[in-house]
C-alpha positions in Angstrom: -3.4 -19.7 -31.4 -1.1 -20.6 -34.7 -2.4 -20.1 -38.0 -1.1 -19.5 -41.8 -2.2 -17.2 -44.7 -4.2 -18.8 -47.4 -4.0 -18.1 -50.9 -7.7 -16.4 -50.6 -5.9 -14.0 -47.9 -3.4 -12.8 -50.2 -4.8 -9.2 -52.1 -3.4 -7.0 -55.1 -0.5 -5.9 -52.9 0.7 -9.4 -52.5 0.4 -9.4 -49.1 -2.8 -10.6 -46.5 -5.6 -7.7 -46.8 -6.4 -6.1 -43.9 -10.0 -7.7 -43.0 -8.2 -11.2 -42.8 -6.0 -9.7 -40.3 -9.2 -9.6 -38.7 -10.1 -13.0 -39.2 -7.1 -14.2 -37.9 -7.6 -12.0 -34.9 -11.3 -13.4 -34.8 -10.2 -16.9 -34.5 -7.7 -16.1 -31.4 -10.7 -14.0 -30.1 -12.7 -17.5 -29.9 -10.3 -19.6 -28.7 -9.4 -17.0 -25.9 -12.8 -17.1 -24.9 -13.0 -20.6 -24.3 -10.1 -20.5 -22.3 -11.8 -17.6 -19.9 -14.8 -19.8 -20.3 -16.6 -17.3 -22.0 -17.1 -19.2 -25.5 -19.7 -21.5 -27.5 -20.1 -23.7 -24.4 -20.6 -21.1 -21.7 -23.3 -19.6 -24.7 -25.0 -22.7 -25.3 -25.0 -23.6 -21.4 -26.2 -20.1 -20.5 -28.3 -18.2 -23.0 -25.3 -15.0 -22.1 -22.5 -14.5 -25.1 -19.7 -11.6 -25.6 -20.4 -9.3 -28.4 -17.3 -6.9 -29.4 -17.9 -3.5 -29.1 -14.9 -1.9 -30.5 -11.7 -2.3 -31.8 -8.6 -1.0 -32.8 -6.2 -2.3 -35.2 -2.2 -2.1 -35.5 -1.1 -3.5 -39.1 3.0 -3.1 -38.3 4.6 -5.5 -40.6 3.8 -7.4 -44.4 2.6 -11.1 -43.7 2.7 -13.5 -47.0 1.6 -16.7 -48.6 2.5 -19.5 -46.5 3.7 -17.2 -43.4 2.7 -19.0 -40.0 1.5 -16.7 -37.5 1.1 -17.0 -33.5 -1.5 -15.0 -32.0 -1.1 -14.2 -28.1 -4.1 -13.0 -26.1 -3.7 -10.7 -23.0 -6.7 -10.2 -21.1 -6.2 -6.3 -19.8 -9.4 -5.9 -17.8 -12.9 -7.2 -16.8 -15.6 -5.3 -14.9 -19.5 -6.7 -14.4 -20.5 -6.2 -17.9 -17.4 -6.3 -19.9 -14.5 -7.1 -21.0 -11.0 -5.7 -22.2 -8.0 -7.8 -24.2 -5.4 -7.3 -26.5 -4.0 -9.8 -29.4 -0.4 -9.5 -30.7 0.0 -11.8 -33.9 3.7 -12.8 -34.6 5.3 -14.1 -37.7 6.2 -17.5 -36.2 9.7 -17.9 -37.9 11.0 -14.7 -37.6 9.2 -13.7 -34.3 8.3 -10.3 -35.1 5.0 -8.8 -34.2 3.1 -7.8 -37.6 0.5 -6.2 -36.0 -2.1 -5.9 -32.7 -5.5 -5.6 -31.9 -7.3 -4.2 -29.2 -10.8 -5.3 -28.1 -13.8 -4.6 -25.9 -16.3 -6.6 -25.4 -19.6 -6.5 -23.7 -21.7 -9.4 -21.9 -25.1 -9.9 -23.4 -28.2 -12.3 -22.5 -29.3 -13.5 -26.2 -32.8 -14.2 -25.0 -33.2 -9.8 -25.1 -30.0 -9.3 -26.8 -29.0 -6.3 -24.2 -26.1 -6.1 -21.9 -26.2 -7.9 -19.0 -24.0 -8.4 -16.0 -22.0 -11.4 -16.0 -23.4 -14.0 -13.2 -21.1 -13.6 -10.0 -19.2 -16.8 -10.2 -17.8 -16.0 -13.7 -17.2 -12.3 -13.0 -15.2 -13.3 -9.9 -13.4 -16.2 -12.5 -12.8 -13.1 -14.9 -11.4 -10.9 -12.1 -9.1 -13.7 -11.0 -8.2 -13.9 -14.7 -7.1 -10.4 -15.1 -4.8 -10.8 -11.6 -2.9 -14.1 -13.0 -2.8 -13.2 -16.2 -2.9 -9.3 -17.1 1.0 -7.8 -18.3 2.5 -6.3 -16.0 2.7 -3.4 -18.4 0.1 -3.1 -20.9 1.0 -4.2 -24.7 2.8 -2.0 -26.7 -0.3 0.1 -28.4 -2.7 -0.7 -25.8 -5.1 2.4 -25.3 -3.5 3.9 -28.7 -5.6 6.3 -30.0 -5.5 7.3 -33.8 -4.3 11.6 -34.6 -2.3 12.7 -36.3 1.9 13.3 -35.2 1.7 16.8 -33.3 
């Protein structure tokens, strides 16, 4: 997913603010989805959505003004109710990573809003997912956890 920082993105620092990281981080998480079939179309279809239940964000490296950014998704891990992934967003011209975001997600049926498993033939879809697709080692800062040095 490619995408570029908007004036509105920009904060006192002169650099994007840290929330529209997230945005930008939001809109791969949707696009990713529809690619797993997980998205608008398997919601409106099925009455089951993803909500995210925690994340962890990297911010490595300044993105400005104007900067186009590539987003890469990795999908790290499924089980019957959930749903583990990992976005890298890369300054497109310069192709350094400026920062990372690590995501779970659970599988919820909107008619009680509760976690649910996901039916069988899209949990075996998801399984098959993580075996094409998964790195063969996980993302730099996958399964970071924030302390202190020592």
């Amino acid at each position: 997913m490619e995408a570029f920082v908007r004036p509105e993105w920009i904060d006192s620092n002169g650099h994007l603010n840290l929330a529209y990281y997230v945005v930008v981080f939001d809109l791969a998480t949707d696009a990713f989805y529809t690619a797993l079939g997980i998205g608008d179309a398997y919601r409106d279809a099925t009455g089951f959505s993803c909500f995210t239940a925690e994340t962890h964000t990297l911010y490595e490296r300044e993105v400005h003004l104007g900067d186009k950014l590539l987003v890469r998704a990795w999908l790290l891990g499924a089980d019957a109710k959930r749903v583990h992934y990992f976005h890298e967003m890369f300054h497109l011209e310069s192709g350094s990573r400026s920062a990372a975001q690590e995501l779970m997600a659970l599988h919820i049926d909107m008619s009680i809003r509760r976690v649910a498993p996901f039916p069988a033939g899209r949990y075996a879809a998801l399984r098959q997912a993580v075996e094409d697709y998964a790195p063969a080692t996980p993302p730099n800062g996958a399964g970071r956890k924030i302390a202190l040095p020592g």
